[in-house]
Phi, psi and omega in degrees: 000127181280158194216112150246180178244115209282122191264103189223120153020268194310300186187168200225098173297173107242157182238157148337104170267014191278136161071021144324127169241167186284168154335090178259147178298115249241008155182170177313336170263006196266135170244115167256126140269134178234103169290161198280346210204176137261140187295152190262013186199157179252019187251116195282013182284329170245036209231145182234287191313152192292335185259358192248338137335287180331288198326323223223291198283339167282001203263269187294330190218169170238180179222185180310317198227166167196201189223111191310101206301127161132339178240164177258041171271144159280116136236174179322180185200219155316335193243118174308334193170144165244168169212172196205107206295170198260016173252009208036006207243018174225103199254136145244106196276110178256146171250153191295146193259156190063092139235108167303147180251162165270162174282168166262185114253048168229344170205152190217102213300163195244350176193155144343112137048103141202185194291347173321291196308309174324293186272074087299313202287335205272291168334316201289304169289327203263334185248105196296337150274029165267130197294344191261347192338277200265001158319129178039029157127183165249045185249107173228073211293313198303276198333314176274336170293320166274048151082328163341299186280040144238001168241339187288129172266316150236174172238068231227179183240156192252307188193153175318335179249012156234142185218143214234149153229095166316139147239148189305300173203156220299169168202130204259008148271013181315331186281346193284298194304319163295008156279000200279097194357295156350277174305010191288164208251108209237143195286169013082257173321330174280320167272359128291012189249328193283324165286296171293001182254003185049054178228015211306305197315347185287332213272001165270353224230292183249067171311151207203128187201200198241018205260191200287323187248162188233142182286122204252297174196189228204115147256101160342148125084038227178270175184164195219136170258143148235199175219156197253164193263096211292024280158341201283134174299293164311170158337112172298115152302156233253338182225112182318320154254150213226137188223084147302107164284130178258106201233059199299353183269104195298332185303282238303312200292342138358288193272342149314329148298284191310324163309317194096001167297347190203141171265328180206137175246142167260190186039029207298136163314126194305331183287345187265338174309293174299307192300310208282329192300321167287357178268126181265055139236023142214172230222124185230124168228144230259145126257125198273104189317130166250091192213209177186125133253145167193164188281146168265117158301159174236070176344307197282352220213130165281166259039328223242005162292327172301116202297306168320299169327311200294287186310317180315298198279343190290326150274032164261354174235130191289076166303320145359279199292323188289328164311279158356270223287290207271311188266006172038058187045032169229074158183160175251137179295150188236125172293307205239188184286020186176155196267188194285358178280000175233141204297130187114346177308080172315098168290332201274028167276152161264140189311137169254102200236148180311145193186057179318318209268327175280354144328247215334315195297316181280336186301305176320288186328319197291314199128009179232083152267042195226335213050178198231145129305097186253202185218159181207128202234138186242159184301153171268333200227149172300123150282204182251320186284341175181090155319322166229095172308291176339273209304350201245313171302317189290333179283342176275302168332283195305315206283339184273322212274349176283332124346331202044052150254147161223143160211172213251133198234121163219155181207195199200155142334095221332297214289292283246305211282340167288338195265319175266036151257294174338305201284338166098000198304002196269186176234296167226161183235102195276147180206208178165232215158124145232128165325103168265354162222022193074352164269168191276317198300336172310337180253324187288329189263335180256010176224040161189338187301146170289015172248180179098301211279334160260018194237345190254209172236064203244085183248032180253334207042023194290128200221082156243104212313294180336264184308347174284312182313318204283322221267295162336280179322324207278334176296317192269039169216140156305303235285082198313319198308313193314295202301332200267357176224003150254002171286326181289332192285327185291327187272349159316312178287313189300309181303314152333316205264324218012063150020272172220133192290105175269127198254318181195146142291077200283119184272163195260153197215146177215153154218137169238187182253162212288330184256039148278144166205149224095348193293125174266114151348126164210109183302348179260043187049061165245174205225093196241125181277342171316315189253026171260144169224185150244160173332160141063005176259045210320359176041086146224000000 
């Protein structure tokens, strides 16, 4: 008998999966989302992927600043107002007062909101003693991948509703980046509570944060409940109950819509758009993604040390047919780690334009007028950035293979294929990125910087002193033109070493059904379920 487990506010069961039925609506105010994947933690401080985002940071926590949803303006948040020394390298925060953390029902916080929680929240990632450091793993890829554990220098409290942050030395995207799911703001107290109780692993498990929805329970691979928090210091949310359906078969969530099983899906197959568009009992709403998918070279692992090998291969493959074919002309090919809407975009790098015969002519060159044997690890689950790995892999296989590249197509369970790309064990990999603040630097320092690579999402494993200098300077400055022409210089060098294969700029896509409304547009593929209702309803 197969069994999983159920993660809750209360206790942690098992169950029966014989005669599991899907997520039903437990009344007319109940919101089913049906997401592509499961998160692989419920905490976003050690979580990278878009759907363990969802799961968490718009739901369960809030941060200091945020980003005024649908846009990339910074406002308060937790925090009423800052200031910021003029050398940059000193921040001070006050925070809004009465702000309630949510209960258990094991546990019920005793106080407000204070600066305790804030550096806790920080410490927990920046201080390697820190009792939570290494709770459920040390992976604190965001923090550590933006530069955070080597520039923040203290933390310190001022007074209970105020607080200071040093940094070694400025950086000016920082206010932006404390907006980042990553900084969300975790209580203090619950996790000393968590501690005399020998349970620390629950504060990743059973979350407890200051946000709109409060966390009821959590089946891997299955479903995460909330509830809304009726308490929320903000905008209350408008529908008392929250269903993520975890539905990973892109066919399934479809019919799962149509069924009336999901009020709203992501990632919908790109092939599915027009037609659903003509249906008036949904709604298809479109974005244009600031995002990348592409392959990672693995830079560390022969063949692909090689400079020749890389261009070899990035000019055996027809980005052209992956539009065409896997995005069903809804993405654009992409030259560079980020599309043209973001500052610094280089047309004049160089190209890899399809070219089998110059494939080979480099292959040669390289020392395999034989071709090479690789590995291919294809995406398991849909993204935004590339809806079908399977199919983009078999279109990549054919396409190398014309090359005399061959390669062996293998994958993994969404956590299991993040953790050995984390571990570095691949040769190329597909992945990608959307872009949590609009900055260049938002793609450049954590997928490609050499602090990045065991500490980030570097899964190229790429280490160039030159561009890490360029990619760095570009932080200690306001003056965008400065900025804007050392960015072009870095994707020059990038584009030269070629890394990782940037493959498509993807537009984002959601459908619900016609009597949802409220959804705000967010170019950074998030999701705030707080100002969604239905039409015609009182959601009771």
């Amino acid at each position: 008998m197969k069994k999983k487990m159920i993660i809750c506010g209360v206790v942690t069961v098992s169950i029966s999966l014989i005669g599991c039925a899907p997520p039903k609506k437990e009344n007319k105010n109940t919101l089913i989302y049906c997401s592509e994947g499961s998160p692989e933690l419920l905490n976003p401080q050690k979580t990278l992927s878009g759907t363990a985002r969802t799961a968490t940071a718009t739901t369960i926590y809030d941060r200091l600043v945020d980003f005024k949803p649908g846009t990339m303006e910074i406002v308060p948040s937790l925090a009423e107002s800052w200031q910021v020394s003029k050398d940059g390298t000193e921040y001070v925060f006050k925070l809004k007062n009465n702000i309630s953390f949510q209960e258990t029902s094991f546990f019920k916080p005793k106080r407000n909101l204070n600066a305790d929680d804030v550096i806790f929240s920080i410490e927990r990632q920046l201080d390697v003693n820190n009792p939570y450091h290494k709770v459920n793993g040390i992976n604190y890829q965001y923090f550590q991948g933006m530069g955070f554990s080597e520039n923040i220098e203290s933390v310190d409290k001022i007074d209970d509703l105020n607080l200071r942050i040093k940094l070694k030395k400025p950086d000016y995207i920082f206010i932006k980046n404390m907006a980042l799911p990553f900084m969300s703001i975790l209580s203090k107290e619950y996790a000393d509570y968590l501690i005399k109780e020998n349970r620390r692993e629950d504060i990743d498990n059973i979350p407890l944060g200051t946000g709109p929805y409060y966390f009821i329970s959590y089946v891997p691979d299955s479903v995460i409940k909330y509830k809304a928090n009726n308490k929320y210091w903000g905008d209350k949310p408008l529908i008392e109950n929250l269903i993520i359906s975890i539905t990973p078969d892109i066919g399934v969530r479809m019919e799962k819509l149509k069924k009336g099983e999901c009020d709203i899906i992501v990632s919908p197959n790109p092939h599915d758009i027009d037609e659903i568009t003509k249906n008036k009992e949904f709604k298809v709403i479109k974005n244009e993604g600031i995002n990348i998918g592409y392959l990672a070279l693995n830079t560390e692992k022969k063949p692909l040390d090689n400079l020749k090998v890389r261009q070899a291969i990035a000019y055996a493959l027809n980005k052209k047919s992956y539009i065409d074919i896997v995005y069903n002309n809804k993405a654009t090919i992409a030259i560079n780690p980020y599309p043209k809407n973001v500052l610094g975009y280089n047309d004049s790098v160089k190209k890899y334009n399809y070219n089998v015969e110059e494939s080979k002519k480099l292959l040669n060159e390289a020392g395999y007028p034989n071709g090479i044997d690789l590995e291919l690890w294809t995406l398991p689950v849909s993204r935004p950035y590339n809806p079908d790995g399977k199919k983009m892999g078999q279109l990549m296989q054919s396409d190398l293979a014309k090359a005399n590249i061959r390669v062996k197509i293998k994958s993994y369970e969404w956590g299991t294929y993040l953790q050995k790309v984390k571990n570095g064990e691949h040769q190329l990999v597909q992945l990608g990125w959307n872009s949590d603040n609009g900055d260049p630097d938002n793609f450049l320092f954590p997928l490609l910087s050499c602090e990045s690579v065991d500490k980030g999402s570097n899964n190229a494993r790429y280490c160039n002193k030159k561009f890490n200098e360029i990619i760095t300077n570009a932080k200690l400055t306001n003056n965008q033109d400065i900025r804007k022409k050392l960015y072009e210089e870095a994707l020059t060098i990038l584009a030269n070493d070629e890394p990782i294969v940037p493959l498509a700029h993807a537009d984002i896509y959601r459908i619900s059904n016609n009597r949802l409304s409220g959804y705000i547009n967010n170019p950074f593929d998030l999701d705030y379920f707080q100002y969604l209702t239905f039409k015609g309803e009182n959601n009771e």
